[in-house]
N, C-alpha and C positions, 0 to 999 in steps of 0.2 A: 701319453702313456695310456697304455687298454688292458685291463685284466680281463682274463678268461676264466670261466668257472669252471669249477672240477666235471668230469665224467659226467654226462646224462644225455640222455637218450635225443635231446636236438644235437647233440653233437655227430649224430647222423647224416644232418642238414650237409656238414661241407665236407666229414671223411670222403677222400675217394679213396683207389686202390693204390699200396705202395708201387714205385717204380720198379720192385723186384718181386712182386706176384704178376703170377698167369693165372688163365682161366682155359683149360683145354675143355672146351662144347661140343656134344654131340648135337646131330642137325633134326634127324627125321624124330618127333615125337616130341624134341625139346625145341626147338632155333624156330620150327614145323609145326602146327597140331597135330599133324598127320604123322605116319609113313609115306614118306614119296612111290616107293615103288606098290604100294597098297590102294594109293589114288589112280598111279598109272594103270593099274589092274581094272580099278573101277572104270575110268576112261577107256579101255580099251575092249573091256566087258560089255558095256552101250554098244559101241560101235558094231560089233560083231553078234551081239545080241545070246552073251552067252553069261550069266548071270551068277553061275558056279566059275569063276576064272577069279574073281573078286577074293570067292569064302577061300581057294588053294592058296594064293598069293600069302592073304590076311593067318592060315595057319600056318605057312613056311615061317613069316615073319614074326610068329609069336612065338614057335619052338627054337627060332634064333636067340630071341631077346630075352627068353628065360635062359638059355644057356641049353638046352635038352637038344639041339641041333649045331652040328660046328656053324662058324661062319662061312666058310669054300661052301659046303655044301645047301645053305642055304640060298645064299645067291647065286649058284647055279643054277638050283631047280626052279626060283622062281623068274630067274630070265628066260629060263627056256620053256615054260610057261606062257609067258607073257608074248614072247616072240615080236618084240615091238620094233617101229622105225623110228630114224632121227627126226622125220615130221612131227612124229605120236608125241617127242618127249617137248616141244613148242608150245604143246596143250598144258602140261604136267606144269613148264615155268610160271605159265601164266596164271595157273589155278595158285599154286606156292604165292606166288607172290599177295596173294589175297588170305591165305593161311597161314600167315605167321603170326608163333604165341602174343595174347594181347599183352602181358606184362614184358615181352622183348619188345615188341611197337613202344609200349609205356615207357621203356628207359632204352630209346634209340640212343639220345645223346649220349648217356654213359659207354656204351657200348662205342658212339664212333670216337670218345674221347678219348677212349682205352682201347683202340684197336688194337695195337700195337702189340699189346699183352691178352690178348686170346686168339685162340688158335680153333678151328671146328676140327675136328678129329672124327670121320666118317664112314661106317661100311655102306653110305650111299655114293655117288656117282658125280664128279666133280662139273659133268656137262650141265645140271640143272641146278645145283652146291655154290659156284661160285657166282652165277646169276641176279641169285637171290642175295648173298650177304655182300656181296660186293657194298649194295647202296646203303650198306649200315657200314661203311669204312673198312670191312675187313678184307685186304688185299686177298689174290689169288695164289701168293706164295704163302700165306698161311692159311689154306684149306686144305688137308688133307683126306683123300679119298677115292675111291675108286676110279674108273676109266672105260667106258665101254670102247668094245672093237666091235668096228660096222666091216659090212660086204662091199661091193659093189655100188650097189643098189642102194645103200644106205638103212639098209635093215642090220638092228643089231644080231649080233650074233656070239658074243660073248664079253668077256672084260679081260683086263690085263691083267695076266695070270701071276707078271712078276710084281706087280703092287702088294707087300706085305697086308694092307688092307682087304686085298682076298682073301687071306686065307686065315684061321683060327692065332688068337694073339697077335695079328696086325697090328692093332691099338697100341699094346705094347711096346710093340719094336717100334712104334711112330712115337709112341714118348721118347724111347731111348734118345732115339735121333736129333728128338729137339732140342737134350742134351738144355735143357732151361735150368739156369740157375736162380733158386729163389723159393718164394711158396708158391706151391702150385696145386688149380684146384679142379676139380673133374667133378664137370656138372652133365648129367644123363639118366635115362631112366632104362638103359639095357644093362646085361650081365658082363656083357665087351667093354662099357664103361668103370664099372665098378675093376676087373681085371687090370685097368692103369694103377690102381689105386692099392690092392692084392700086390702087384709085382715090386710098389716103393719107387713106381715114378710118378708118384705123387702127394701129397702129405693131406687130404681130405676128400670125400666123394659125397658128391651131392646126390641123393635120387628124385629126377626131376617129376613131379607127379601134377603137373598143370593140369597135360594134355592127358596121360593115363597112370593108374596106379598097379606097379608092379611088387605086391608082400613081398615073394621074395628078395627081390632088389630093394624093397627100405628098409627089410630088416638089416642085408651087409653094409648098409648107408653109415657114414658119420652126422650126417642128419638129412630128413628127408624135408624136402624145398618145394612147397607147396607152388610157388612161380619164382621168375628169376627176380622180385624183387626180395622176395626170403633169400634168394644168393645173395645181393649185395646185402644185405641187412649182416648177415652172419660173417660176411670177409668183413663188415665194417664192426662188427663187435669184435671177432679176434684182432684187427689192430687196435681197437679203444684200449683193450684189456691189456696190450704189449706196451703200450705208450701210457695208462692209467699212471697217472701223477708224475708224468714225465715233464719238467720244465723248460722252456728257453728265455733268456733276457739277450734281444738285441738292441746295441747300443749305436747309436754314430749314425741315425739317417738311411738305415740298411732298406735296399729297395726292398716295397715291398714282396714282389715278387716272393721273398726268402720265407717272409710270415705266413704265406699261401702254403709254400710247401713244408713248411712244418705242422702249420693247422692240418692241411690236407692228411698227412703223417699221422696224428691225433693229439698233437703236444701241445701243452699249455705256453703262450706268446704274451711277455711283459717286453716292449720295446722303449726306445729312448729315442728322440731326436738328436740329442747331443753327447757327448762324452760325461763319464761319474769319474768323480773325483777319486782318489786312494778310501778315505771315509765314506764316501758314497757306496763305491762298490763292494769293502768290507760286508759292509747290510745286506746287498743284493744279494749275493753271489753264496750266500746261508745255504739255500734250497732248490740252487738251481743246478740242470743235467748236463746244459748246452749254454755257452757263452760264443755271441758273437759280435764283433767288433773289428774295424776298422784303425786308421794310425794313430786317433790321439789317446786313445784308453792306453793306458797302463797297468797290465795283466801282471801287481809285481809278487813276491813271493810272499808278503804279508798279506795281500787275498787269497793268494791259493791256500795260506795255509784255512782262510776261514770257508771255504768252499770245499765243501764235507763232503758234498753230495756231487758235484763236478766231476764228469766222465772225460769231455771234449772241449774243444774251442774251436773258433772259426774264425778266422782273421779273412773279411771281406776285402782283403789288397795281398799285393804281392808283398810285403815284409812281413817278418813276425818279429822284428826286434821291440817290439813295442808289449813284446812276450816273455816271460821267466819262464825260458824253456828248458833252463837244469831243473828247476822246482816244477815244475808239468811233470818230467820224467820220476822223478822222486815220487811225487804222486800218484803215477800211474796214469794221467790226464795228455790222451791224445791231440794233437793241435793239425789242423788244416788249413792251408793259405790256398789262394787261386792267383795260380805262378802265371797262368797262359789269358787269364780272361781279359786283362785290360793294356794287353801287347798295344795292340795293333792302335787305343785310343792315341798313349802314352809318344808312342812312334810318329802320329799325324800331327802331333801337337811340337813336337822336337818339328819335325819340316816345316810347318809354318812359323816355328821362331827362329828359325834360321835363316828362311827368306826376310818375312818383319824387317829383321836386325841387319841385314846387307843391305836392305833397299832403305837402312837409316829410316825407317816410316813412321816408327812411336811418337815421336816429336811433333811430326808433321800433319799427324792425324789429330794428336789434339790440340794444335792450333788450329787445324779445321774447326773441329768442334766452339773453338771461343771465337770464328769470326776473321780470322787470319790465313790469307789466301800466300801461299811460301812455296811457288811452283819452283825448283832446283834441282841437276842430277848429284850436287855436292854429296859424298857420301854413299852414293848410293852405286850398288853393284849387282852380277848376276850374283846368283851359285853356282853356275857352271863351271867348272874349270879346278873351285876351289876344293881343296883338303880338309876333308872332313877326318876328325880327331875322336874316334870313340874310348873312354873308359869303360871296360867292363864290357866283354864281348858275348854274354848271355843271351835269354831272350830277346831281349828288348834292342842291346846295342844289335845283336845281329839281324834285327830286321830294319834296324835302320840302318843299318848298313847297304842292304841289298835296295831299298827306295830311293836310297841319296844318291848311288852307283849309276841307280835310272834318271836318275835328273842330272846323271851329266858330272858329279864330284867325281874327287879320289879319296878315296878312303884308307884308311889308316886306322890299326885296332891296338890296345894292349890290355891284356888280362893274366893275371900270376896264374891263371887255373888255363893249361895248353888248350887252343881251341882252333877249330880248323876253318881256314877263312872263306866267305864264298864269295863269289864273284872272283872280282878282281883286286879286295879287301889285301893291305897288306899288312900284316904284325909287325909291330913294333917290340923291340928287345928292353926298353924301358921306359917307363914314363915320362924321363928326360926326351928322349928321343921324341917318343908322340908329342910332346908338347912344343917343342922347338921345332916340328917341320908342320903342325898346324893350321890353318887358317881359320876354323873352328873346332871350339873342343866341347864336346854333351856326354856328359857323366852319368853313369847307367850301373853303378856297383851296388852292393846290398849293405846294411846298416848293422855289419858287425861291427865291435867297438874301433878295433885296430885301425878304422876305415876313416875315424876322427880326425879333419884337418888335414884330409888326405890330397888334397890344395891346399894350401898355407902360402903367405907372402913370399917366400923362400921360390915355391917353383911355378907360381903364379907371375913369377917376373923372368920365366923363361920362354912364355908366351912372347909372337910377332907383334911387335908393332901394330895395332888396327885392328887384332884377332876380336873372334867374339866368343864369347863362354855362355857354356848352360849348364844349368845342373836339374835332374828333371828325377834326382833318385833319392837320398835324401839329406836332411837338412844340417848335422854336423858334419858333411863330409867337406865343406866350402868352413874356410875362415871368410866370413862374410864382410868383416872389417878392412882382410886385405884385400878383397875383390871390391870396396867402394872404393880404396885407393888407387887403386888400379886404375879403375873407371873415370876417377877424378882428371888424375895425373895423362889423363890421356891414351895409358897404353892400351891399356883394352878398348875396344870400339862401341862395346854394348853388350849385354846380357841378358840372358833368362833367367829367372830362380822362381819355381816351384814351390818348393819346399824348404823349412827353416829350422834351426835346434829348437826352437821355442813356439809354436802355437795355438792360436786360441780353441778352447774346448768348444764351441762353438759360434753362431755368426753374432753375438750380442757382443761378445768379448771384444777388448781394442788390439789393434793389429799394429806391430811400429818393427822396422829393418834398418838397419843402416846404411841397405839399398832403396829406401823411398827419396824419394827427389832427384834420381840420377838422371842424366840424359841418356836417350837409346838404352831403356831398361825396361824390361818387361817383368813386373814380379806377382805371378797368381797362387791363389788359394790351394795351395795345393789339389789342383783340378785334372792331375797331366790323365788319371784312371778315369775322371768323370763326364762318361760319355752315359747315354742313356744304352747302345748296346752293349757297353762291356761292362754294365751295374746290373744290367739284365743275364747278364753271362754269368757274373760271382755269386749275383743271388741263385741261380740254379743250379751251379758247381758247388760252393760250400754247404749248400745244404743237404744235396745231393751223396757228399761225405761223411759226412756228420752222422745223418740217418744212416746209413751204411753202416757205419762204426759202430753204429747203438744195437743195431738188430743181425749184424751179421759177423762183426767183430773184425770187416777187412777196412787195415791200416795203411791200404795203399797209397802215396803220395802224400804221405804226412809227415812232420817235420821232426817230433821227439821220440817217438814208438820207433821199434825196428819194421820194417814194411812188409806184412804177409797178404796173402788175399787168397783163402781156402774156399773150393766147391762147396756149394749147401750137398750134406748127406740127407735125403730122404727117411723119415724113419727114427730120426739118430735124434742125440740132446748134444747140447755143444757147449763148451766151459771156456775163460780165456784165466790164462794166468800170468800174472803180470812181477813180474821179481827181479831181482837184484842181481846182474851178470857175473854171476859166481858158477863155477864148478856144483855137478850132481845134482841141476834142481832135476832137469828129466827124470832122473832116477827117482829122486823123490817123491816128484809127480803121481809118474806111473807106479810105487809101489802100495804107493796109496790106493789107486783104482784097481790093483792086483786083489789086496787085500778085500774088497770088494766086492770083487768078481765083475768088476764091469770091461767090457768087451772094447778095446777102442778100434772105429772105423777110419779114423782119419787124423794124423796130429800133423804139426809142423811148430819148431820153435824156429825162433830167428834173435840176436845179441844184436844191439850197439856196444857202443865204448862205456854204458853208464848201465841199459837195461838189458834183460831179457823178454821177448813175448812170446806166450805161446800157445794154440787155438786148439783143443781136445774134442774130437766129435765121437760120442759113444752110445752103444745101443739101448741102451737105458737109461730110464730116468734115476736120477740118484738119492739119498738120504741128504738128508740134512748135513749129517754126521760126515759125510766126505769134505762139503763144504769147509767146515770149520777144521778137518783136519788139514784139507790145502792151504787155506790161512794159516793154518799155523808155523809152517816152514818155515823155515829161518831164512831170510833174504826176501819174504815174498812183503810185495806191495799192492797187491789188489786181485782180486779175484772177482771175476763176473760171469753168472750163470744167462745165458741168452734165451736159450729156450731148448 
């Protein structure tokens, strides 16, 4: 276990940038010391010996950058000034690349770690633009910028007139387009920059003053950014300040990968090795934002009720039955699994116990091991040929469906929920059916209750002669007493089991089945998900959610909430209201914010069978006083103001 201290300033040491902020960069003056086209003037000024070419250029560029000249007509006059060739601009790359700001050299890494999430946004010329940022990771599809047209001859002779970038408000229309959802921030030290910022495609504007200081432009600044490490500095204090006393408790061994991206986030990380008890995590779960856990915790409604301060949860596996997910909804308390991340382990682990278990091998391998050399094909078989039995034709069974198909089985599916078969998968009409025409059968359903003993002696004795059983999903769904009888008596040939009603909270604890000592029996720790790529997949999916939840309010792919996922409004304040699927809360809502006068930009509700959610984006910030009158509603269960 590691506690982390509250808020302070080394907490700068590992914030990076949320996964849903940008950073749209101006090049020449910020990325640049320079002006590009202000250097190429001076280069091309030597050459020709003409020393007034330089001061034209350098005041075109400055009645641009104050705004006192459009953009079209700036860079017209000074290309047709300049009058340069594709050779000339060879010179310009090569001087750039020796003139970039020293605090961008200073935090390359950050820069190529976050490429992804900045964008250069330019009224210079993408022929000398992408050159230079490329070897700081920033691909050619996110630079935005002008385009010279050459002649013949290779002398330029103007730019592409239909690049919004030429002409006045370009910047603009290039935010539109990028159509980014998230925070986003504009760092520059012209008046074209700050105009992204003016039009509300963007929610802060940096005025960048390393390379020059522009008064007019710091006064319309939201702060002025003496180099780009005062840029990270300020995105990494407005997320301290979003995240400021925000907790998480991970329990159960969660890679950690997940604690990176929560720290990184700015959230405070109390983790566990192993599972808390019902008493244990009554205590925990006092003060904490984010709960995440794995199968053996038990999330039951006697902790929810003492988790006061509980927004989410995060179930690191594919079930959440190990969740009181009536009492979450009750609550208001979103939950998150990661359904898709540990398919594919789950799937390779079923094919090699299914070979194991025909080629009879368990046995024979650990007589190897004691010294016992037992070379015989008794027992032992392809898989080719045989009938493969799925339960549960979901993720999981359906990709194992389509693997087993290639190795040569027949396959055979039954699921109550209609599912459409691929390959050459055929559905079965009942679980009698599948089970009676099987040669093997791997159980792949989910851990609602109804699902208890959903194999029992009863149809575990409809099973072929010699068949082999797995169950790789989980551990009440097998009568495990009548599967050792089975085993005994001969008719089943051998099995898998994964998973049990009953397991140890951790590896200290004793483990005991009334499948140990069988022959041809395979029984693991529950491992079918633990692979190191698919712990690396949920650690960066669940938390990836989670966060999401906290700072954006979208309920996509979550198990107890109804599922919304609304654009970020620029500009706007955003509210969620969380209440009890009854008639007239909308109206209620909104006549609350009527009463107010506040403007809404964006809403969406959505109803389950149990809740209501619903996400309010409005052009103002609010009182207090709304607050507490939306609580007050009658049906409401939680209200949260984001930002």
């Amino acid at each position: 276990m590691t506690n982390f201290s509250k808020y302070s300033k080394n907490r700068f040491n590992f914030i990076k940038m949320n996964s849903n902020q940008y950073i749209i960069l101006d090049f020449d003056s910020t990325f640049v010391k320079s002006e590009s086209l202000d250097y190429l003037a001076d280069y091309i000024g030597k050459k020709r010996d003409d020393q007034s070419l330089k001061e034209q250029v350098a005041a075109l560029t400055a009645q641009g950058m104050e705004g006192n000249l459009s953009m079209e007509q700036s860079l017209q006059k000074r290309l047709k000034i300049l009058n340069a060739t594709a050779s000339e601009l060879n010179g310009l790359i090569e001087f750039l690349k020796t003139d970039i700001s020293d605090s961008v050299v200073k935090h390359k890494e950050f820069i190529r770690k976050h490429a992804g999430q900045i964008y250069i946004v330019s009224s210079g010329f993408k022929e000398f633009i992408v050159p230079i940022v490329s070897e700081y990771g920033i691909a050619e599809d996110h630079v935005y910028a002008n385009s010279f047209t050459f002649d013949f001859k290779g002398n330029i002779i103007g730019l592409d007139g239909s690049n919004p970038l030429s002409k006045d408000a370009g910047k603009i229309k290039v935010a539109e387009q990028l159509k980014l959802e998230g925070e986003i921030f504009v760092v520059g030290d012209g008046f074209t920059d700050y105009e992204i910022r003016q039009a509300g495609q963007a929610d802060y504007f940096f005025a960048y003053t390393e390379n020059v200081y522009r008064p007019n432009i710091a006064k319309l600044s939201d702060h002025v950014a003496k180099d780009f490490s005062e840029v990270i500095k300020q995105i990494q204090q407005k997320n301290a300040k979003k995240t400021l006393g925000k907790k998480v408790l991970l329990l159960e061994n969660i890679h950690p990968i997940a604690r990176e991206r929560f720290e990184q986030a700015g959230y405070e990380v109390e983790s566990y090795a192993g599972a808390l008890d019902e008493e244990e995590l009554c205590e925990k779960v006092k003060d904490v934002h984010l709960v995440g856990l794995r199968s053996k915790t038990q999330l039951t409604a006697r902790v929810l009720e003492k988790a006061r301060t509980l927004e989410a949860v995060g179930a690191f596996c594919i079930g959440t039955n190990q969740i009181d997910i009536e009492s979450c909804q009750q609550k208001g308390v979103a939950v998150f699994n990661a359904p898709y991340s540990n398919t594919r382990s789950v799937v390779e682990l079923a094919v090699a116990e299914i070979i194991l278990l025909f080629r009879n091998l368990i046995d024979p391998i650990q007589q190897m091991r004691q010294g016992v050399w037992n070379k015989t094909a008794k027992g032992s078989h392809e898989i080719r040929g045989k009938k493969l039995g799925i339960i549960g034709y979901g993720n999981i069974g359906s990709q194992l469906s389509v693997l087993a198909e290639n190795l040569g089985m027949k396959v055979y599916y039954y699921d109550i929920v209609e599912k459409l078969a691929l390959g050459n998968a055929v559905k079965c009409s009942s679980l009698y059916e599948l089970l009676s025409v099987s040669d093997v059968v791997s159980v792949h359903v989910d851990g609602r209750p109804e699902n208890k003993h959903l194999l029992n002696a009863e149809n575990l004795g409809l099973l072929k002669k010699g068949s082999i059983f797995i169950n790789l999903s989980r551990g009440h769904i097998v009568d495990l007493e009548a599967l050792a009888q089975q085993i005994r008596e001969g008719r089943i040939a051998g099995c898998a089991v994964d998973v049990f009603p009953t397991e140890p909270k951790d590896n200290n604890e004793p483990f005991d089945s009334p499948l140990t000592g069988l022959p041809n029996t395979i029984i693991t720790s529950h491992i079918g998900g633990s692979t190191l790529e698919a712990q690396e997949n949920i650690a960066n999916y669940v938390p990836s959610k989670l966060i999401d939840y906290l700072e954006t309010g979208s309920t996509a792919n979550n198990v107890s909430l109804p599922e919304i996922q609304l654009s970020k409004f620029n500009n706007a304040h955003r509210l969620i209201h969380i209440h009890e699927n009854k008639s007239g809360m909308l109206a209620a809502v909104n006549e609350i914010l009527a009463k107010h006068q506040i403007n809404i930009l964006g809403q969406f509700l959505k109803t389950n069978e149990k809740v209501g959610y619903m996400i309010t984006s409005v052009d103002k910030a609010y009182h207090p006083a709304v607050i507490e009158e939306l609580e007050k509603i009658e049906g409401t269960i939680r209200v949260r103001i984001l930002y």
